[in-house]
N, C-alpha and C positions, 0 to 999 in steps of 0.2 A: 744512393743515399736517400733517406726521407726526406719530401716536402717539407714535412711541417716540423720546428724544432722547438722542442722544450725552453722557455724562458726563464732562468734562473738566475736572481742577483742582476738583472739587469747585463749580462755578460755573455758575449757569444763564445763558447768555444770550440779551437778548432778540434777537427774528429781526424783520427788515423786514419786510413785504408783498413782495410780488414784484414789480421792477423792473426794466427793461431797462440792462443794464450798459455800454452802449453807445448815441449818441444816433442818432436815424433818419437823418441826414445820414453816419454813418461807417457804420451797416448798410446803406444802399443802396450807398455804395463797393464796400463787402466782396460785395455781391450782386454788382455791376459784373464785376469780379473774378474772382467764381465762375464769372458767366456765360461772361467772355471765354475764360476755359478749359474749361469743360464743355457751355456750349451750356446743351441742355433735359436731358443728360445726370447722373442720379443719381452718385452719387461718396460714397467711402469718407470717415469724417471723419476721419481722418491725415492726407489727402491736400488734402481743403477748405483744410483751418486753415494749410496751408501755404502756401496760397498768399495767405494775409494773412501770413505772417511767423513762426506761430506753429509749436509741434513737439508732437507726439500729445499728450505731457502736460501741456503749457500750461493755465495755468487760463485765462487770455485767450481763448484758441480756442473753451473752454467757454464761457465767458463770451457772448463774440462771438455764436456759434447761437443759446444760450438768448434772447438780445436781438432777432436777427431771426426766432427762432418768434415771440414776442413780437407783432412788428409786423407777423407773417404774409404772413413772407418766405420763409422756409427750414419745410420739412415732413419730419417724420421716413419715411422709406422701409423700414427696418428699425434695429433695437434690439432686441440682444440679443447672447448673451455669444461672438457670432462676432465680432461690432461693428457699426460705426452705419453708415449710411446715409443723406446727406440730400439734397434735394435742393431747387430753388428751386420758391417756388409761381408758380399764374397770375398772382395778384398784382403779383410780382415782374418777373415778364414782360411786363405792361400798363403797367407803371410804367417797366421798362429798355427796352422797344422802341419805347416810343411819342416820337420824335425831333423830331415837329410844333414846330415854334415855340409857344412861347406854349398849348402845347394845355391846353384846359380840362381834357380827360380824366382828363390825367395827374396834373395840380394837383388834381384830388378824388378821387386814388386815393392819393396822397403824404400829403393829408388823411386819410381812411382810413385808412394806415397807423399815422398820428401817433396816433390813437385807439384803436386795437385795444389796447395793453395797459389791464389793468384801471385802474390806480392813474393812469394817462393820462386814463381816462373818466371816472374819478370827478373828477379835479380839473376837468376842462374844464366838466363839469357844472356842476358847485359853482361854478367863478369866472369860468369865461371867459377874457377878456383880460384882467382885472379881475383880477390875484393881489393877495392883501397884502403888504406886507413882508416880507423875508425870513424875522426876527424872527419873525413873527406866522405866518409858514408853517411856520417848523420848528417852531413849538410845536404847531400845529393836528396836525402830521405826527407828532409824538410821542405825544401824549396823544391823540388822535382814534382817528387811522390804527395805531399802535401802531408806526411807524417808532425801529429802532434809531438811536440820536443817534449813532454814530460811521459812521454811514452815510446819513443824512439828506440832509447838505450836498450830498452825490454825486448823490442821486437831484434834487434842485431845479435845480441844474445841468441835466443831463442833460434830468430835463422843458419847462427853458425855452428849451434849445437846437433841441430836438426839436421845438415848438412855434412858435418862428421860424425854424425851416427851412420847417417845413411851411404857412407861411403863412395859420395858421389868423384868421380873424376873428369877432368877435360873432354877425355873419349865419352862420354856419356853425354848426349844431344839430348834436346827434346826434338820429337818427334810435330809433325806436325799438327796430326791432331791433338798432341798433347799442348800444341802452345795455342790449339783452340777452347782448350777445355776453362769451364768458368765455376768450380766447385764449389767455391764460397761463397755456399747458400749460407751461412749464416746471417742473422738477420740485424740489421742495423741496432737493435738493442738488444740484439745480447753480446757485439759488440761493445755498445755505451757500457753493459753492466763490466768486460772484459777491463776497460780502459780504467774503470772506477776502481777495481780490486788491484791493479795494478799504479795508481797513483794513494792508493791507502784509503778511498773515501766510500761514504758513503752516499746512498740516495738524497739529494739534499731535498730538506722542505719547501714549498711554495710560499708558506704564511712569512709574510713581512717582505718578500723577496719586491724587488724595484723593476716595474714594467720598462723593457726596452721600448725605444722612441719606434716607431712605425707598430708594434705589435698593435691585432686585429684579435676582437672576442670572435669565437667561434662558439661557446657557447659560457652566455653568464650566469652564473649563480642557479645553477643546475639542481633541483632537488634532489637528493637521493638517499636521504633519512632524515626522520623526524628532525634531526640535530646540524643537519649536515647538508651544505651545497659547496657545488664544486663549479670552479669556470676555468674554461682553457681560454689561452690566448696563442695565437700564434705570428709568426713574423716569415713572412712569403707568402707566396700562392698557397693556396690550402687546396688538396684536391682528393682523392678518393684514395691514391695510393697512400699519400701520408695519414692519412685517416685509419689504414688498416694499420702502418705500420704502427699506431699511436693504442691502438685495440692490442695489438701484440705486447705493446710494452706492459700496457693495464695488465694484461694476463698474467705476464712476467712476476710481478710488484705483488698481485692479489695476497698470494698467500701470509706477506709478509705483516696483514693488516688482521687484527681482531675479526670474527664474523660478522659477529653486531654490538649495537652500542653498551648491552649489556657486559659480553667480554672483554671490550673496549676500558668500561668501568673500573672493571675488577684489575686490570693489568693497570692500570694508574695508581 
């Protein structure tokens, strides 16, 4: 998780584990998709997300990627503040071109998939076929796993979907190194943004919002347009990694703002 966290409303809240926001039957789709128009071809992510429906700023498009890095479908290519770049892995490609009837291959790469996120291996480990009651999962998932309750239901869903698509059964172990593998790279916000489209919200404001007791300025009243300063505050250690991961968020958010004050203006 990031060091540093976001203060909003004066309210700390708790964050899931990290989840695919999407279940492996709609990310194989969506690879589908990718492939039918790119081929083995990297591609801009404006351009990806579109062709599931979605439009640059979509949290869903975020969403969507973050889900098939996840299942270790989609590998990032470039990232950085030119923009992103993804493109589908081998994976994806053993999985979309292998058309055999009935092929075994495919069936224990589709398994594969269904495992590679972590909170996927940990349960499969732990229960198997054999889940408990729902009741008795969301409580394990709260108190255990530390899973936020207003995003629980979503992730059980999502896993038992993923899990009978993938036709996983008893006789199917993980492997060792598969219960070493740690694939969710996705990134603590685009997580956040995951969590938010899945409780209905949106990015909330800072203006008016109520400093939590201990938060520390990191930086006040920041110039960065004639019109415009900005101040962070933070609540913990501040250290170099939450600092990246807080650049990454900025990136994330950028497109969503006006260029300058002028277009800024005009959209008022």
């Amino acid at each position: 998780m990031a060091d540093t966290k976001t203060t909003v409303q004066g309210s700390k809240k708790m964050r899931s584990p990290a989840y695919p926001g999407i279940n492996l039957e709609i990310a194989l789709k969506r690879a589908r998709g990718l492939y039918d128009r790119e081929r083995r071809n990297a591609v801009a992510f404006p351009i990806a997300v579109s062709y599931w429906g979605f439009g640059p700023k979509s949290s869903g498009g975020l969403v969507s990627v973050a889900a098939m890095k996840s299942f270790g479908l989609i590998e990032d290519i470039e990232r950085s503040a030119g923009g992103r770049v993804i493109k589908l892995t081998d994976l994806a490609f053993r999985i979309l071109l292998d058309d055999r009837q009935d092929s075994v291959d495919r069936a224990a790469l589709i398994k594969q998939a269904a495992t590679r996120p972590k909170m996927h291996r940990q349960l499969w480990q732990k229960y198997g076929t054999e889940l408990p009651s729902d009741s008795n999962l969301k409580h394990a998932l709260i108190f255990d796993y530390r899973f936020n309750e207003n995003t629980v239901d979503e992730f059980i869903k999502e896993y038992k979907e993923t899990i009978r698509f993938a036709g996983l059964t008893d006789s199917d172990k993980l492997s060792p190194s598969d219960k070493d593998k740690n694939e969710d790279d996705s990134s603590d916000m685009e997580q956040l943004m995951q969590e938010q489209q899945v409780m209905g919200q949106k990015i909330p404001a800072v203006e008016g919002a109520k400093i939590a007791i201990g938060a520390k300025p990191v930086g006040a009243s920041i110039p960065v347009t004639k019109n415009c300063s900005i101040s962070i505050l933070a609540v913990g250690d501040v250290t170099q990694k939450g600092l990246d991961q807080l650049i990454n968020y900025i990136k994330l958010i950028r497109e969503s703002f006006p260029k300058d004050e002028a277009e800024g203006g005009k959209a008022n």
